[in-house]
ZATOR-708616 format. One record per residue (C-alpha): x, y, z. Coordinates in pm, 1 decimal. Layout:
        px        py        pz
         X         Y         Z
...
//
This chain:
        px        py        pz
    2787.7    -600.9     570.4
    2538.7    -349.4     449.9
    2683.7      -0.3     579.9
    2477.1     236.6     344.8
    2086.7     340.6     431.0
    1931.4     580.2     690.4
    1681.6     300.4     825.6
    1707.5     -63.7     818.1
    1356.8     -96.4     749.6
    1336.7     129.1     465.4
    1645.7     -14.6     273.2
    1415.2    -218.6       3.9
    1174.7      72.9     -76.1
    1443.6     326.5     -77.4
    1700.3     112.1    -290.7
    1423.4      66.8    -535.9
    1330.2     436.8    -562.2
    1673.9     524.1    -649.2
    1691.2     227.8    -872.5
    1395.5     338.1   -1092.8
    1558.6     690.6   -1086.5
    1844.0     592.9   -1249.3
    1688.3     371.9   -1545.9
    1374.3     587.5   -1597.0
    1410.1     501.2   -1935.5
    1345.7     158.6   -1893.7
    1154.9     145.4   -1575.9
     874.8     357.2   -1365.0
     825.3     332.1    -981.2
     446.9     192.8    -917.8
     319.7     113.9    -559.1
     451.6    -278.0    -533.2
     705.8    -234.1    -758.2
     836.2    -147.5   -1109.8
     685.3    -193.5   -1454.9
     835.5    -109.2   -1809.5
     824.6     283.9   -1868.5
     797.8     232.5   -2279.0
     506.0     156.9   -2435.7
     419.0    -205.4   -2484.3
     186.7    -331.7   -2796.5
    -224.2    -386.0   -2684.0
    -281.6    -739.9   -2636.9
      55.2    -845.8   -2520.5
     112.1   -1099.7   -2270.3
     234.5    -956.8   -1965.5
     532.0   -1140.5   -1763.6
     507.3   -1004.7   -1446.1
     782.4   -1162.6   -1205.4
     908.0   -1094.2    -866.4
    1018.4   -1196.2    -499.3
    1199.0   -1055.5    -225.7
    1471.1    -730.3    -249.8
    1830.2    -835.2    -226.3
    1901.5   -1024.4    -516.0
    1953.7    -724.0    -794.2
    1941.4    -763.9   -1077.2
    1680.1    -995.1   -1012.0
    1392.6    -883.1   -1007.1
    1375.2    -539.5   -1138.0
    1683.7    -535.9   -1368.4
    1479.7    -773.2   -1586.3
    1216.9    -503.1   -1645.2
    1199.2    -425.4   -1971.5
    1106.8    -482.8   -2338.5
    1218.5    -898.5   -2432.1
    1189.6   -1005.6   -2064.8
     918.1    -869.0   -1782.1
     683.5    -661.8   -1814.7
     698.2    -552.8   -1428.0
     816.9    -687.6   -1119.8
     687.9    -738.3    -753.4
     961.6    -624.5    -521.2
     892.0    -718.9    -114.0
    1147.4    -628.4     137.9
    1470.1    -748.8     208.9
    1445.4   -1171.0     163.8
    1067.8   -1123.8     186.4
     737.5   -1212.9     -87.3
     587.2    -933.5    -192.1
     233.2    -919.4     -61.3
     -69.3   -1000.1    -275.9
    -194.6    -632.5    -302.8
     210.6    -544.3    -447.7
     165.8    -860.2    -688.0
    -146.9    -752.3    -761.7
    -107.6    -359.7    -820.6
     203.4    -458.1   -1057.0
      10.8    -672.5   -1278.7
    -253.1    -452.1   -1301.7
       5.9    -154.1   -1424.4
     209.4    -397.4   -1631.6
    -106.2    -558.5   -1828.1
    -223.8    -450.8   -2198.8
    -519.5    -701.0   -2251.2
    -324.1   -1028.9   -2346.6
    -336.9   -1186.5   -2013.0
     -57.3   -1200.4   -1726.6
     186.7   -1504.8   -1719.5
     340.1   -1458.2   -1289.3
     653.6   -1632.5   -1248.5
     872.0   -1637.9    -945.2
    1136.9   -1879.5    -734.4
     896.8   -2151.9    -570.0
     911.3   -2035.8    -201.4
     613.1   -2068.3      57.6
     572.2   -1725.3      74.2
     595.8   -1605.3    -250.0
     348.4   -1898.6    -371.0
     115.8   -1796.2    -114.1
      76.3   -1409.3    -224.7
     156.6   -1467.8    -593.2
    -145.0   -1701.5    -562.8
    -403.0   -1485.5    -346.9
    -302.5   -1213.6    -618.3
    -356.4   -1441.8    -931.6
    -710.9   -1519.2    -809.2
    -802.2   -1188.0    -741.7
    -691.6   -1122.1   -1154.8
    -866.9   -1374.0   -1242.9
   -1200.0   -1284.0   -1064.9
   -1217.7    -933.6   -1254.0
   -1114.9   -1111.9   -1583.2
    -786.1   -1064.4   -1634.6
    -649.1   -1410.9   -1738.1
    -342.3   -1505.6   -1517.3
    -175.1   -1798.6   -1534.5
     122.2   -1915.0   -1293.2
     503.2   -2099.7   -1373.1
     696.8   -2190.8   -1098.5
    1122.3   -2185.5   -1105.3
    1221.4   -2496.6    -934.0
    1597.8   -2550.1   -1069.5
    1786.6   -2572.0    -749.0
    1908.2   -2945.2    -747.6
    2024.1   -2893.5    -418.8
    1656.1   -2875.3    -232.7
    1478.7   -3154.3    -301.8
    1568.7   -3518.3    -495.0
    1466.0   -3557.0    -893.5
    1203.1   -3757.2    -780.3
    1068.4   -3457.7    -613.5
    1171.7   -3186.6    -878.0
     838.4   -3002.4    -782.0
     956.8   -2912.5    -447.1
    1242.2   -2775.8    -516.5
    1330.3   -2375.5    -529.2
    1405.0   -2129.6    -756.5
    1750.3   -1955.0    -752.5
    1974.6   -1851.3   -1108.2
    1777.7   -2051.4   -1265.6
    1519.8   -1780.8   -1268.0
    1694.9   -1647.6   -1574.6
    1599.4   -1894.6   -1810.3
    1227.6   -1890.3   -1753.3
    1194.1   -1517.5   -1709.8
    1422.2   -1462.6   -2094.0
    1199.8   -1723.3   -2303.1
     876.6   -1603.0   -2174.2
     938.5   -1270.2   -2228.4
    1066.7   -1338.7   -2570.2
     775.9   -1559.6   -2625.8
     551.9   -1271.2   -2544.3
     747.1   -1006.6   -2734.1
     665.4   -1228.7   -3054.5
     314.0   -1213.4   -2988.5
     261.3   -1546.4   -2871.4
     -54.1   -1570.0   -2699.7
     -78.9   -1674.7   -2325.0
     -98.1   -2035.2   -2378.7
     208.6   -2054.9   -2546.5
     370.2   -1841.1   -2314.8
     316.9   -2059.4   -2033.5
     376.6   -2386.7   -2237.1
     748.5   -2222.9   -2330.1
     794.1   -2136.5   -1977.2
     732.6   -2480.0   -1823.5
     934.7   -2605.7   -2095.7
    1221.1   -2378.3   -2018.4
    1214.6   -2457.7   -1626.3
    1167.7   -2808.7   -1720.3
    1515.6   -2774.4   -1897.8
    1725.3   -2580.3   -1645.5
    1922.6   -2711.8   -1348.9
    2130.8   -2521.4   -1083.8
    2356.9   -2602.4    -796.1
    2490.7   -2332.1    -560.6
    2782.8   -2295.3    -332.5
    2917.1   -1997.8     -51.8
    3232.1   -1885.8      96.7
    3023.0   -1681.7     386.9
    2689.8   -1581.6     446.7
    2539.5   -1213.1     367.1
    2446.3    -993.0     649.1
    2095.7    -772.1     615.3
    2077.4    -404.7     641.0
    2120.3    -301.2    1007.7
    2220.2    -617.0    1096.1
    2592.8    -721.7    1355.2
    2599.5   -1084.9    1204.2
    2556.8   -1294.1     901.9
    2292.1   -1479.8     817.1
    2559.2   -1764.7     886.4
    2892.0   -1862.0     861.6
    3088.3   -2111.8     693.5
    3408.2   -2224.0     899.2
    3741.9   -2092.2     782.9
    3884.7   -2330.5     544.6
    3550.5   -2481.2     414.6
    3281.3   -2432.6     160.0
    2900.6   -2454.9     245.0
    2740.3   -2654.8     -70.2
    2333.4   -2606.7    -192.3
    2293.1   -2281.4     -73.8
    1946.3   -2086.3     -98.1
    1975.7   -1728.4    -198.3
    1806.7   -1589.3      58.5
    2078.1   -1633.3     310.6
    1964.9   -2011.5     380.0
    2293.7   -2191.6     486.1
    2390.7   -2530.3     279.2
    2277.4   -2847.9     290.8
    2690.2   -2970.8     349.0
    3027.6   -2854.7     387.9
    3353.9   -2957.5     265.3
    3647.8   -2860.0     235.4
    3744.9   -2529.2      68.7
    3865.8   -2676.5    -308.0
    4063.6   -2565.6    -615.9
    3913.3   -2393.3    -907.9
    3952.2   -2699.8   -1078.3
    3797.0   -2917.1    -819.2
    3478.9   -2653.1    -755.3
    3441.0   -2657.9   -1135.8
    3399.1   -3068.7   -1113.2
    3209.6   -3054.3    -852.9
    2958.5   -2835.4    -973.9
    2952.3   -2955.8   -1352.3
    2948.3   -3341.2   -1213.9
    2640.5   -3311.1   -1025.2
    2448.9   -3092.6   -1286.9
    2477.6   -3312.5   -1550.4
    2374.2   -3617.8   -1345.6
    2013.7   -3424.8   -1275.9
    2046.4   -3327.5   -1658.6
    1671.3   -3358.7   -1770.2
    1574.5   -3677.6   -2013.8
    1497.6   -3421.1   -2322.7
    1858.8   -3289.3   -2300.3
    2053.4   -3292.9   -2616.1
    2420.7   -3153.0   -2641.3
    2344.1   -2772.5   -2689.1
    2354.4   -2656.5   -2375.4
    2379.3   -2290.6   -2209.4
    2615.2   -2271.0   -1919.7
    2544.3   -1970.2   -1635.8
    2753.2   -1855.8   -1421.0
    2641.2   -1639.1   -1143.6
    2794.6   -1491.2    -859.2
    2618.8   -1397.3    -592.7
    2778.0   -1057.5    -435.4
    3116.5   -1068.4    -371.2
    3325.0   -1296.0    -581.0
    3483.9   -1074.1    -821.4
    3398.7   -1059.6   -1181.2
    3806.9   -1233.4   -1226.5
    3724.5   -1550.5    -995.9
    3418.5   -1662.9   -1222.0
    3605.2   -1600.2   -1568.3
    3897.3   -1799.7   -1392.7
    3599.2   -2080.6   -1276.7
    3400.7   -2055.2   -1624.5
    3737.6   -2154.0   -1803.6
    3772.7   -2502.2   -1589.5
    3342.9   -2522.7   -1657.7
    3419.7   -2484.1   -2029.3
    3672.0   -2723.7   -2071.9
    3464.7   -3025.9   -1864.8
    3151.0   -2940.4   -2081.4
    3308.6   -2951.0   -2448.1
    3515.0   -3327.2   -2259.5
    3154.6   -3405.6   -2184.1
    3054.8   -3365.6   -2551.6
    2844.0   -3096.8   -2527.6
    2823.9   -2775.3   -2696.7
    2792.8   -2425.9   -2554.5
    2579.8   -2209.7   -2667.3
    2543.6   -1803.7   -2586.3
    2669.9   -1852.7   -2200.6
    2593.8   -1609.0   -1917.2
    2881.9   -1510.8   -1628.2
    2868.7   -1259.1   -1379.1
    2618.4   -1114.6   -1123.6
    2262.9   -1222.4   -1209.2
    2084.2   -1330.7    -919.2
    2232.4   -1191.8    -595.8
    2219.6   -1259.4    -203.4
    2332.6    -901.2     -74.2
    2730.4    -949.8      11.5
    2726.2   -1339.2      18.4
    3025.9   -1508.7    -101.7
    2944.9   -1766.1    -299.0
    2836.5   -1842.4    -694.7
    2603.5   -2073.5    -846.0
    2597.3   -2265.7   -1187.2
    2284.5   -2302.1   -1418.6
    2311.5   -2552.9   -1723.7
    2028.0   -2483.8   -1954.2
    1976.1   -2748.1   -2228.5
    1857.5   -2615.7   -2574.2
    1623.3   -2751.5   -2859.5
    1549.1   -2555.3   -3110.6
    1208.0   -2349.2   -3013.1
    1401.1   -2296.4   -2681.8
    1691.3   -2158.2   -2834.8
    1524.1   -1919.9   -3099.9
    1368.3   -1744.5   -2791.6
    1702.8   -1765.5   -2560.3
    1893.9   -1607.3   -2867.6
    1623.5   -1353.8   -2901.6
    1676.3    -959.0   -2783.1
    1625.5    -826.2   -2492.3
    1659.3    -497.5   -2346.6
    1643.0    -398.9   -1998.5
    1856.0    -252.2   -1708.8
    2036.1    -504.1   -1603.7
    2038.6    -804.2   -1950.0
    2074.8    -660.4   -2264.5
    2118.1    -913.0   -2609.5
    2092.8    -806.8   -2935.1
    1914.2    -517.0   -3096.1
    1594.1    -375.9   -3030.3
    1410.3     -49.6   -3188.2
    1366.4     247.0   -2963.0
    1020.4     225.3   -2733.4
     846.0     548.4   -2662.4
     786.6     669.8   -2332.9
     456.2     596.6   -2160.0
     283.0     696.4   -1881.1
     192.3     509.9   -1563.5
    -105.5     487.0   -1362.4
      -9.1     447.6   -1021.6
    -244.9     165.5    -872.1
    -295.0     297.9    -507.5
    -275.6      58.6    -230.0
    -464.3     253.6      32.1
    -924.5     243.4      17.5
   -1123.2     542.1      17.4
   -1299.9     629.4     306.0
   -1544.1     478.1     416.8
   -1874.5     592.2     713.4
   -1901.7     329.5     953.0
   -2245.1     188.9    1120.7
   -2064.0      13.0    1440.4
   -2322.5     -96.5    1721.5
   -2167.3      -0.3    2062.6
   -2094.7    -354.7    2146.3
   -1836.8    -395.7    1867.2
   -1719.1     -52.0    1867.9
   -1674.8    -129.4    2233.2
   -1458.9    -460.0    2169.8
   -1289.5    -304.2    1843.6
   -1077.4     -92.8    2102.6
   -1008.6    -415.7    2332.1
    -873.3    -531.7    1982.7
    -673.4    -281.8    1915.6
    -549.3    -306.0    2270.6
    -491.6    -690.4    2217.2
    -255.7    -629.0    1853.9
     -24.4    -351.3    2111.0
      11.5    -631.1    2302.9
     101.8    -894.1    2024.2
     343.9    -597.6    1923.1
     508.0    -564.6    2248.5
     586.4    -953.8    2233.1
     758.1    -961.3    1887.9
     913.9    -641.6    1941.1
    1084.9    -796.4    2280.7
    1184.5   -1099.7    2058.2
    1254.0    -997.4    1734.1
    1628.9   -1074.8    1728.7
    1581.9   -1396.6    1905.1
    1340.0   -1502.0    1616.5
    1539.7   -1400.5    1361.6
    1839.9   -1574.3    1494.7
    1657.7   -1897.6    1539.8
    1483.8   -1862.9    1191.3
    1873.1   -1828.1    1032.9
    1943.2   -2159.2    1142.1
    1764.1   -2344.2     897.7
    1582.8   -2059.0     691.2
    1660.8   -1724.6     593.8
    1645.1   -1491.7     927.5
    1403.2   -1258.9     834.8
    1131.7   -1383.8    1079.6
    1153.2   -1164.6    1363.1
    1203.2    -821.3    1073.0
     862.3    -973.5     866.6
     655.8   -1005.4    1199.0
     758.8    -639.9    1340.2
     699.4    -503.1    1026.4
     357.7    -684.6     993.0
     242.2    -643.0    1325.3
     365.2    -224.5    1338.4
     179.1    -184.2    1035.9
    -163.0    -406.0    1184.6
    -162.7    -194.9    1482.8
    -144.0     161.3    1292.8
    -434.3      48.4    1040.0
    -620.4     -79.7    1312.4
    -558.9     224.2    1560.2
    -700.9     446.5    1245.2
    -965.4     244.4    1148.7
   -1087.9     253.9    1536.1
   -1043.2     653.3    1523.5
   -1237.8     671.6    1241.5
   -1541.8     520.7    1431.1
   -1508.7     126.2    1263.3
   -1652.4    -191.3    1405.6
   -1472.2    -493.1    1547.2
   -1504.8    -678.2    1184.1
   -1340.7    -369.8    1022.1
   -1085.7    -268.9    1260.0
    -938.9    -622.4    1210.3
   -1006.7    -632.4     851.8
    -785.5    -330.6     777.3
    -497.9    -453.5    1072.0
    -480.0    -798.7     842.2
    -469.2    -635.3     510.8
    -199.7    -378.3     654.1
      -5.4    -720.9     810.0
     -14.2    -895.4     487.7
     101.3    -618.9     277.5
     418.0    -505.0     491.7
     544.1    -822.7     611.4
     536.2   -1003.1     309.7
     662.5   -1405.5     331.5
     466.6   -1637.4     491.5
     347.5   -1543.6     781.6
     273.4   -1222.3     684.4
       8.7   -1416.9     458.8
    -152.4   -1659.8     729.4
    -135.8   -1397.5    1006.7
    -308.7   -1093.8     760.1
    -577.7   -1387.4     746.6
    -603.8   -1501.7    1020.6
    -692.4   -1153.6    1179.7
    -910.8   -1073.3     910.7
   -1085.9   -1411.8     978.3
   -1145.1   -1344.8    1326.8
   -1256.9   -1004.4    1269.2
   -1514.0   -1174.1    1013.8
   -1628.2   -1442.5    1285.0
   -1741.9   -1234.2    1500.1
   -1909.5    -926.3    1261.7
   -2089.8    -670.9    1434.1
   -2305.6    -758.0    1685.8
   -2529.4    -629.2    2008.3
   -2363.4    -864.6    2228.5
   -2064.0   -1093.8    2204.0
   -2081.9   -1436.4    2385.7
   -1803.8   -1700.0    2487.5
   -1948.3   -1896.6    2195.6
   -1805.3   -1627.7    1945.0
   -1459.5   -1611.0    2069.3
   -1482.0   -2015.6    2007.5
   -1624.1   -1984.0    1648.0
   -1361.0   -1696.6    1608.3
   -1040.6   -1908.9    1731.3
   -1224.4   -2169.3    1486.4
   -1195.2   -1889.0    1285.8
    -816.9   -1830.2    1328.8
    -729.0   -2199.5    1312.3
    -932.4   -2285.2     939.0
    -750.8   -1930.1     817.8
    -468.6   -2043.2     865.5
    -466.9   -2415.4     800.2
    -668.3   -2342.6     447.8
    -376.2   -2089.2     290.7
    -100.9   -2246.2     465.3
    -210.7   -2635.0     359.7
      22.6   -2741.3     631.6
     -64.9   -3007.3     884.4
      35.9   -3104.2    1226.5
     402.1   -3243.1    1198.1
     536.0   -3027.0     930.2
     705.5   -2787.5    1158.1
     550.8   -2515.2    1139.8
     294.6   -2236.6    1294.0
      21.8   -2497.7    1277.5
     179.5   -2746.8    1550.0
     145.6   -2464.5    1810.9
    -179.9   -2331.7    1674.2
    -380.1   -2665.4    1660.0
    -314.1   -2703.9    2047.6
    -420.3   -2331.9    2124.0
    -726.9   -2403.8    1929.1
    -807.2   -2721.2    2063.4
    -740.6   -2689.0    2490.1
    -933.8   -2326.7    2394.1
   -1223.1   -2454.9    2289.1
   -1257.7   -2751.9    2510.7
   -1242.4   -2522.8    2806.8
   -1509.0   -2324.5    2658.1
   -1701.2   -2594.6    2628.2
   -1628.7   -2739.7    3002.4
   -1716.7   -2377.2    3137.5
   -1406.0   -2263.4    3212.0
   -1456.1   -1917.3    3091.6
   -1281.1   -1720.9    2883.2
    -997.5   -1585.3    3066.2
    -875.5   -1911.6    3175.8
    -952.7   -2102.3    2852.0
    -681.1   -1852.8    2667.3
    -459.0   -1926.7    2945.8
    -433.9   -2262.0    2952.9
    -478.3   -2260.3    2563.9
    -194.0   -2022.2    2548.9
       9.8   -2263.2    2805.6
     -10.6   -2542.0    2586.9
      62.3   -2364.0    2255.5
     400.7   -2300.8    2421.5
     484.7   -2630.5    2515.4
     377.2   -2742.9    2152.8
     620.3   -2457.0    1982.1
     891.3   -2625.7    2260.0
     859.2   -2974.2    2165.3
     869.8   -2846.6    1734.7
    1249.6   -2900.1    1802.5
    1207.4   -3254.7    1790.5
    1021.1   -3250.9    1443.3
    1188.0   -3200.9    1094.9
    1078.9   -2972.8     862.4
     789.1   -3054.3     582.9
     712.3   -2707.1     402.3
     845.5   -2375.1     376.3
    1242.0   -2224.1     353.7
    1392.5   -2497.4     643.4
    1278.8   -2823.0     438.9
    1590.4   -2870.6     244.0
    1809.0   -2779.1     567.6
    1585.2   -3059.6     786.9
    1894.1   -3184.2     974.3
    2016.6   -2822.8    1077.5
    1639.8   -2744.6    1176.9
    1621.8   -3063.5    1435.0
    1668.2   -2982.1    1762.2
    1525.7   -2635.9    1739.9
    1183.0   -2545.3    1778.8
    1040.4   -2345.6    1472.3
    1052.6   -1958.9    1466.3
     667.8   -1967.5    1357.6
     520.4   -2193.5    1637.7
     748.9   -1976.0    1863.2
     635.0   -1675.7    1773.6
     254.7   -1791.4    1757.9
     282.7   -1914.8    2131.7
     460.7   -1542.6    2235.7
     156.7   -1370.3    2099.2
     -83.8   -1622.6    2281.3
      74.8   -1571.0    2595.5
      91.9   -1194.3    2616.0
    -284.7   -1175.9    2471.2
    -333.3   -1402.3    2752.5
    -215.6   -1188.0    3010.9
    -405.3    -909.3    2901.4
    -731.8   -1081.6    2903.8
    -635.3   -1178.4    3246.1
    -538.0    -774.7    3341.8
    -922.1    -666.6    3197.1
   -1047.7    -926.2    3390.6
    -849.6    -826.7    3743.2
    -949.9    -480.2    3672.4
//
């Protein structure tokens, strides 16, 4: 358990401030993040990587000159938001281009993605690599799908040594795919981790037994077995990597052994003895190996193992320096100190031309997000325990932290005399830069959407609040690309939208439209437990999922239902 911090919420930001304290020399602090602190030669390609706090050294402890040139760090288990991702790059970038690579997770594709077009739109070429070693998460067949964990390493070391060399940003990327084309992982635990503030684990693996394909951000395994020898955990995990082993492998290969926050540093020497010995019976030959604590899951006890197979170009930049707080290989010269532009998050201000009508509904808005808050506040733990079961638990933390930070930038964008359109716009920007994930994404969208929909206007009709749940729904469906039956926010929000509109249309009004829309949004987020997951952090654990409705169709239908009530208390009064 995590006993040191003065607020749960603050852990990430506060663990990374003292972090970039310590290695100053290598690192500076930047709103989203960190990026190097040395001077880095015009024209360079900039690796900027990232993903959620909790896994040091990844992300931040590969900061430095042969590896990243900054990092995106979100909160505990969470994506950094596109404005972090963003704001990073933009520090980190000298005019070559920026090559973003990152663990393939919903989330983190999501924001990585918005932030990657938003580059790209002021002409800053950005290109994207997925990590997708994990062997565990998906079949060969379906390598694509599958998520980054240790395997991280490998991709993040040869294109930063690709861009140290000068290559240009084609090349960077080429070496990159190459690299994650090459690497395989497979992950095990001896008990889950626990987040900051938190009485319980993530989960928990029954005394005696072993939980097999972890995730590293808490997910539980895909199978359990019983607890085995050193011997018999090094067979296991060698056997099964080198039956994924991809079809350019040769027999140089680079074995990585990573522990992932409380095995000690003894265990895995003991373990990478037995994984020596059945690699060199195997006929293979290792090359420059890795063991100890690379990419972390808090206190979870557990380790992973990461074969990557060498050819030559991928070797010359594997076996090429690196210096940086956390990996160091070989020598590099001395960087001078540079300084750092701090890329603000927060807009200037701004004078506002309102009519009364949408000034007028901009305060029932705010008055609507309280009472969204009030729902997932009264829930949080119960979404967070269901989204452990399959996923990582950090549901009910992202949506209080997305929806606190909606209602403060909407409650000063109202005082400041805004409109319906910007009230909402600044609540959706403020939900999808503090919650992070996924749903911090669609539902930072989805407000702003609405809050688009329905502009600023001298009257306001039944027919907008249709076109602005229309609104809501194509937000949410275009970002997400998930589809009825995937288990997720979508099978809850597709009913809403539909039983909404159709009693707009049959003149029900609007009170009891979001009623009974909000009615059957519920039922849909009840009968998700029957459905196996298709996207997100729960697809690889489908079988644990079934039988439990999804955390985001549960928390969609909450909000619904207490927005519901409150249109029904404006209309009583």
């Amino acid at each position: 358990m995590t006993k040191i911090f003065d607020d749960p919420a603050s852990f990430a930001d506060d663990a990374l401030d003292g972090f970039a304290a310590v290695h100053r020399q290598y690192v500076a602090r930047v709103d989203g993040g960190v990026v190097r602190s040395t001077e880095t030669p015009a024209g360079q390609v900039a690796l900027v990587i990232g993903g959620g706090s909790g896994h040091y050294p990844a992300f931040a402890g590969l900061v430095g000159a042969g590896l990243a040139a900054g990092s995106a760090c979100g909160n505990m288990f969470a994506s950094p938001s596109a404005g972090q991702v963003y704001r990073v790059a933009k520090a980190a970038e000298t005019g070559g281009g920026v090559l973003l690579s990152y663990g393939n997770y919903a989330g983190d594709v999501l924001h990585f993605g918005q932030a990657q077009e938003r580059l790209n739109a002021e002409g800053i070429e950005t290109r994207t690599v997925l990590v997708t070693d994990d062997i565990a998460s998906a079949p060969l067949a379906e390598i694509t799908k599958r998520r980054g964990i240790a395997g991280d390493l490998t991709v993040f070391k040869v294109a930063g040594a690709a861009a140290e060399a000068g290559l240009d940003l084609d090349a960077v990327e080429r070496l990159a795919i190459k690299a994650n084309h090459h690497t395989r992982s497979l992950g095990v635990a001896f008990a889950g981790c626990t987040l900051p503030g938190a009485a319980e684990p993530l989960f928990t693996v029954p005394e005696g037994m072993m939980s097999v394909g972890l995730g590293i951000h808490g997910e539980p395994g895909i199978s359990e077995q019983p607890l085995p020898t050193a011997s018999e955990l090094a067979s296991l995990l060698v056997d099964g990597l080198l039956k994924d082993k991809p079809d350019a492998a040769g027999s140089r290969v680079v074995p990585i052994l990573n522990g992932l926050g409380t095995v000690k540093y003894d265990e895995l020497f003991l373990l990478f003895g037995k994984i020596e010995a059945l690699l060199t019976a195997a006929g293979l030959e290792i090359v420059e190996p890795e063991c100890g604590e690379l990419v972390t899951s808090l206190d979870m006890s557990g380790l992973s193992l990461t074969l990557f197979w060498l050819d030559e170009e991928l070797e010359q930049f594997w076996s090429a320096p690196a210096d940086t707080p956390a990996f160091r290989k070989g020598n590099l010269a001395p960087r001078r100190a540079r300084s750092v532009a701090v890329q603000a998050g927060a807009g200037t201000a701004t004078a506002f031309t309102a009519t009364a009508a949408s000034a007028a509904l901009a305060g029932t808005a705010v008055q609507a997000l309280k009472v969204a808050q009030s729902a997932v506040v009264e829930h949080e733990e119960a979404l967070g325990k269901l989204d452990a079961i399959a996923g990582d638990g950090d549901h009910g933390i992202g949506m209080r932290r997305g929806v606190d930070a909606a209602v403060a930038a909407a409650e000063q964008s109202h005082a400041a005399g805004a409109g319906l359109e910007e009230v909402l716009a600044a609540a959706g920007e403020q939900w999808a830069e503090r919650a992070g994930g996924t749903s911090g994404a669609l539902w930072g969208a989805a407000v702003t959407a609405v809050g688009r929909a329905l502009g600023s206007k001298d009257t306001y009709t039944e027919a907008d609040a249709a076109a602005a749940v229309d609104a809501l729904r194509d937000a949410i469906l275009t970002l997400g690309k998930a589809e009825a039956g995937d288990k997720t926010m979508v099978d809850a929000l597709l009913p809403f939208a539909d039983v909404f509109n159709r009693g707009i249309d049959d003149g029900d009004g609007l009170v009891r439209s979001l009623r009974t829309a909000a009615d059957a949004a519920a039922r849909a987020a009840d009968a998700t437990a029957g459905l196996s997951p298709k996207k997100g952090r729960a697809r690889p654990l489908a079988e644990k999922s079934v039988g439990h409705p999804d955390p985001g169709a549960v928390s969609f239908g909450l909000i619904a239902d207490r927005v519901a009530d409150y249109a029904a208390s404006i209309e009583r009064s």
